[in-house]
N, C-alpha and C positions, 0 to 999 in steps of 0.2 A: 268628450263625446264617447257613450257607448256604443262598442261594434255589434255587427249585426248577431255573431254568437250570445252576447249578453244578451240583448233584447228577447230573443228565441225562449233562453232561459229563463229569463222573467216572465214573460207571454207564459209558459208551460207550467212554474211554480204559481201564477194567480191561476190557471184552469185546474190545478189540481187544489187550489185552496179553497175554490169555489164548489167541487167538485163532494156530495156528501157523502159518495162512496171512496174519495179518497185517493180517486184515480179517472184516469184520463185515457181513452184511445184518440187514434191522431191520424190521418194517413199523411204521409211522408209530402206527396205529392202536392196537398192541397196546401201543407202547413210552408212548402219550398215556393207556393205561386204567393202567399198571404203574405212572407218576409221578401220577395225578389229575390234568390237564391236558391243555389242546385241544390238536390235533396244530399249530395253526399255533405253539404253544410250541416243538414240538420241531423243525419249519421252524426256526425263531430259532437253537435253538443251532446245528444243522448249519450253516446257511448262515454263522453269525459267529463259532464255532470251531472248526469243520473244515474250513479255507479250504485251498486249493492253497502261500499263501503259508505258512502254519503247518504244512504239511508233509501235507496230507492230499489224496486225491482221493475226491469222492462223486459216487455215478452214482446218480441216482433213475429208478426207473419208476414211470409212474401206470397206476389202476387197480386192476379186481379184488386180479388176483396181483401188485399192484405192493410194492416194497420199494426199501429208502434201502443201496446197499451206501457202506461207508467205507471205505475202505484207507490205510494211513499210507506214508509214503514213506521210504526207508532211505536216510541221509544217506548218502553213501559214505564208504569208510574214509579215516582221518588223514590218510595219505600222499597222498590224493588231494584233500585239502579245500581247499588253495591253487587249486589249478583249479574247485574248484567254485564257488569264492566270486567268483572273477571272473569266471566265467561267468553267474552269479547277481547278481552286482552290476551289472556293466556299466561302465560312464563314466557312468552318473545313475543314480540309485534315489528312488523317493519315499516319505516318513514312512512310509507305511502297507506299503509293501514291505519295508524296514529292518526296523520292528520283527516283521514276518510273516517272515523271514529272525531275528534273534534269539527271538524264540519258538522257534520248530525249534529252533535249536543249543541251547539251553535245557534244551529239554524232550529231547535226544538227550545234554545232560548234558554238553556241550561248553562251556556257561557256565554260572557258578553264577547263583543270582538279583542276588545284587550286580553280579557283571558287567554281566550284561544291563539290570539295574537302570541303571547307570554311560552306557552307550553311548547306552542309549537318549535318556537327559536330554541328552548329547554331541551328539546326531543330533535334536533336536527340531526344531521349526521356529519354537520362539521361543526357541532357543539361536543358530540360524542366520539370523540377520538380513538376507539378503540376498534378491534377486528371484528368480527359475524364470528360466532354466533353472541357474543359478548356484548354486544352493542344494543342490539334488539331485546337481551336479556334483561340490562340496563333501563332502558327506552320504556318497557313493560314494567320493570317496579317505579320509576318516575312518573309514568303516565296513571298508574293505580293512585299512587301517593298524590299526587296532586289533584287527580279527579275528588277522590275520596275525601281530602279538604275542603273542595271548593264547594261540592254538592253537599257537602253535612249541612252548609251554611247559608244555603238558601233555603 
């Protein structure tokens, strides 16, 4: 059985899929009486899965007429994903970035769950036995090399 934070998160990826600008305002309020639950619930899921890194940007206002807008972000096209990924990756990346960069490609359907599944164990930090900054250094040519395969090939 899913918890009331999954549901939230489903509920808000169909409104923004359905959404043809791409994005979604919400007020905190209405969306806390819709699920039965306090609004610092629905704080939780925004803030830990609709992060910048898993592909989303949220602009809160507080206040009367305040509201939570989400907008998702549109990976760019194939031909262009070699540049993005190294612009995205860099020469270091860390755990928490990696897998907030495999999320996205995930969920834009660029890796199955196995894949992402795969890399991620590949990229962990008790796969990667060595100290910061070496690790991340590591983690960043593994995670290019392997994107770089997997995306040639679709």
């Amino acid at each position: 059985m899913r918890n009331v934070s999954d549901i939230i998160e489903q509920y808000l990826k169909s409104m923004l899929l359905e959404s043809p600008q791409g994005l979604v305002e919400i007020q905190r309020n209405d969306l806390a009486d819709r699920f039965s639950c306090v609004p610092s619930q629905i704080n939780y899921v925004i803030s830990t899965r609709f992060t910048l890194e898993k592909g989303y940007v949220v602009e809160s206002k507080r206040g009367g007429g305040g509201y939570i807008r989400i907008q998702r972000i549109q990976l760019p096209a194939q031909h262009a994903i070699h540049t993005h990924l190294h612009q995205s990756i860099g020469e270091e990346i860390s755990q928490s970035a990696a897998e907030g960069l495999i999320y996205q490609l995930e969920e834009a359907h660029f890796l199955s769950k196995r894949e992402a599944g795969l890399i991620k164990a590949a990229l962990s930090r008790d796969t990667l036995l060595l100290k910061l900054p070496y690790r991340d250094q590591l983690r960043a040519r593994l995670l290019k090399a392997m994107l770089i395969s997997l995306l040639a090939v679709k």
